[in-house]
Kinemage of the C-alpha trace (Angstrom):
@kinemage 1
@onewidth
@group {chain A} dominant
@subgroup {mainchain}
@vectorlist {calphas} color= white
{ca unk a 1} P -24.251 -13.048 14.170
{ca unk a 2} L -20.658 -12.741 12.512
{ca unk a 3} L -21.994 -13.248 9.350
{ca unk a 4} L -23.386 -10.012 9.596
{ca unk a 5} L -20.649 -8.225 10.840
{ca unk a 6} L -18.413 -9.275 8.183
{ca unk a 7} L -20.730 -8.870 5.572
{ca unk a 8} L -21.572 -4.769 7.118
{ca unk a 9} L -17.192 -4.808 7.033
{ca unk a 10} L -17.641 -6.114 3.766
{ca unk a 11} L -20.468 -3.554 2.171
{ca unk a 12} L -18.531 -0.331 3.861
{ca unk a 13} L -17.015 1.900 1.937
{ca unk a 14} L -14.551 5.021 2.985
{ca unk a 15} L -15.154 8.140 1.143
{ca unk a 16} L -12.335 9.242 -1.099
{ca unk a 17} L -9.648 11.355 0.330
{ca unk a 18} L -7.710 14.323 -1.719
{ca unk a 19} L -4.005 14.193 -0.761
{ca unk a 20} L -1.941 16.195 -2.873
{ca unk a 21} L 1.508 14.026 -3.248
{ca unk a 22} L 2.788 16.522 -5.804
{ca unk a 23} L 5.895 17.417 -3.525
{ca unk a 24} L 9.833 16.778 -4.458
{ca unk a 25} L 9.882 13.827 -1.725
{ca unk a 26} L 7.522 12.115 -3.392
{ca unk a 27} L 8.854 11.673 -6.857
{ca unk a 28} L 11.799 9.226 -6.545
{ca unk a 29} L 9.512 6.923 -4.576
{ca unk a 30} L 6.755 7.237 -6.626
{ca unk a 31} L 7.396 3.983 -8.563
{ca unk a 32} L 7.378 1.146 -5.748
{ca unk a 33} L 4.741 2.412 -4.310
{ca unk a 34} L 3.130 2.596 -7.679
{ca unk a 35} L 3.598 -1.329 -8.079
{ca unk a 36} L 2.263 -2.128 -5.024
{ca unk a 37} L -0.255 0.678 -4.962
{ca unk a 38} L -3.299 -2.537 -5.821
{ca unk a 39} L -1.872 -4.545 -2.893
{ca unk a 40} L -0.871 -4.042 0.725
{ca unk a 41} L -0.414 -5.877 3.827
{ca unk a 42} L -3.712 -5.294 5.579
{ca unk a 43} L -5.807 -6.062 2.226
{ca unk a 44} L -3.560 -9.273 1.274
{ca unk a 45} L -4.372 -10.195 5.352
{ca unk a 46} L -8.038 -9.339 4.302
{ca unk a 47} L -8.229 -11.251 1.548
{ca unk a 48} L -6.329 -14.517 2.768
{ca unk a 49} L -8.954 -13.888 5.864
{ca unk a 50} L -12.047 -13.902 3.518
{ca unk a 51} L -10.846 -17.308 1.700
{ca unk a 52} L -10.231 -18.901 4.943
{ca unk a 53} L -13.916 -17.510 6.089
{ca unk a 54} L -15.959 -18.674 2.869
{ca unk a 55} L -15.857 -22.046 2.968
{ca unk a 56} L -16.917 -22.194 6.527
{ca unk a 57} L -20.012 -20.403 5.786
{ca unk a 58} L -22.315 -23.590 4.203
{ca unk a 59} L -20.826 -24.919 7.514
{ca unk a 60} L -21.990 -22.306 10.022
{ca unk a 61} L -25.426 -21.838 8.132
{ca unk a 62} L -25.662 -25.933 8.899
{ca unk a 63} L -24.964 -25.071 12.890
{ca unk a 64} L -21.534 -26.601 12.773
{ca unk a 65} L -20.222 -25.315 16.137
{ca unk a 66} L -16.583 -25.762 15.422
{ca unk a 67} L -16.981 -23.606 11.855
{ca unk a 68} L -18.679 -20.634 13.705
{ca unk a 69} L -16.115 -20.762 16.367
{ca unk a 70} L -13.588 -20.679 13.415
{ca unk a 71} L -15.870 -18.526 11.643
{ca unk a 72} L -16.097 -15.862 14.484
{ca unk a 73} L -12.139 -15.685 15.299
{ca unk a 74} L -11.501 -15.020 11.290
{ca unk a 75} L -14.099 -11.873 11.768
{ca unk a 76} L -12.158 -10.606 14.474
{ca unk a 77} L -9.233 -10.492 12.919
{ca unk a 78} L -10.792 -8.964 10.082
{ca unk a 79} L -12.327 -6.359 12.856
{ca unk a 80} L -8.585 -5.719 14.102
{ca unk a 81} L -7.568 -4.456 10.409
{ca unk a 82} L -10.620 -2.725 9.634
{ca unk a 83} L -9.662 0.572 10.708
{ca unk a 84} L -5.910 0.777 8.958
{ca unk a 85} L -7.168 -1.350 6.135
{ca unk a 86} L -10.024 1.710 5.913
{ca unk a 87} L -7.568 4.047 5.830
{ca unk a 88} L -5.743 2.485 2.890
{ca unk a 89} L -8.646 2.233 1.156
{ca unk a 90} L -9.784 6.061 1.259
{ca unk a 91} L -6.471 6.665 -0.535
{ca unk a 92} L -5.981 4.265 -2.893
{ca unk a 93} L -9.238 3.817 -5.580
{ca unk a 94} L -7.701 0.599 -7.083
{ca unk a 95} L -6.956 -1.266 -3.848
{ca unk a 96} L -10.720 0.118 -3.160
{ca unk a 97} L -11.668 -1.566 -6.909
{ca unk a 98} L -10.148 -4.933 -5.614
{ca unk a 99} L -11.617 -4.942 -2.086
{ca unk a 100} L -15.021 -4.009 -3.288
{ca unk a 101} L -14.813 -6.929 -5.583
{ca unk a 102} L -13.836 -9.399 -3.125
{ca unk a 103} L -16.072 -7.692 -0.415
{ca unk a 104} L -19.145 -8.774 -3.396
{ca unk a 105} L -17.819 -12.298 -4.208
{ca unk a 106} L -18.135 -12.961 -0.257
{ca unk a 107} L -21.460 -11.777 0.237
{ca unk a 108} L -22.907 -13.564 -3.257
{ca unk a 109} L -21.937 -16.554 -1.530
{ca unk a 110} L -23.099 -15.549 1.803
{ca unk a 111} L -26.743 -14.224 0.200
{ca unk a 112} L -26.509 -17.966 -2.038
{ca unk a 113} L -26.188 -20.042 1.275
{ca unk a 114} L -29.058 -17.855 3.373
{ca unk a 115} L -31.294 -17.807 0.091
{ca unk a 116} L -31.541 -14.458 -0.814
């Protein structure tokens, strides 16, 4: 079921990386990447994704065909970012931090609607 294959998306988590970014290229761009270092286009996709996917879950656990259809096109586009969005977060622990937390809100709600 999708639920489950969003929710296994959702529990996965990327060891951490070392990357040494100590080198004289890096240092004037430091700073903007710095401000967006909690936030980037495949997690902000990921996220807008999850809140689209949430409150179709009470809908899908009901057997509403039309919310699993939906339901199942939002997990593959979360599927199709996966791998970059991975990436990202191997690098980055905040952007990790904030995924994880979102990754737990979703399945709370998912366990609260199958009972668990």
């Amino acid at each position: 079921m999708s639920v489950v294959a969003v929710l296994m998306f959702a529990a996965c988590g990327g060891g951490s990386k070392s990357t040494d970014s100590g080198s004289k290229d890096a240092t004037e761009k430091v700073e903007p990447k710095k401000e967006s270092s909690s936030s980037s286009k495949n997690f902000d996709a990921y996220v807008k994704l999850i809140e689209k996917a949430t409150p179709l879950l009470e809908k899908v656990v009901k057997g509403d065909a039309a919310a699993l259809k939906e339901y199942t096109k939002i997990s593959e586009d979360i599927q199709k970012i996966a791998v970059d969005l991975q990436k990202e977060l191997e690098n980055n622990p905040e952007l990790m931090q904030k995924y994880n937390e979102v990754a737990q809100k979703f399945a709370a709600e998912a366990a609260k609607l199958y009972g668990q």
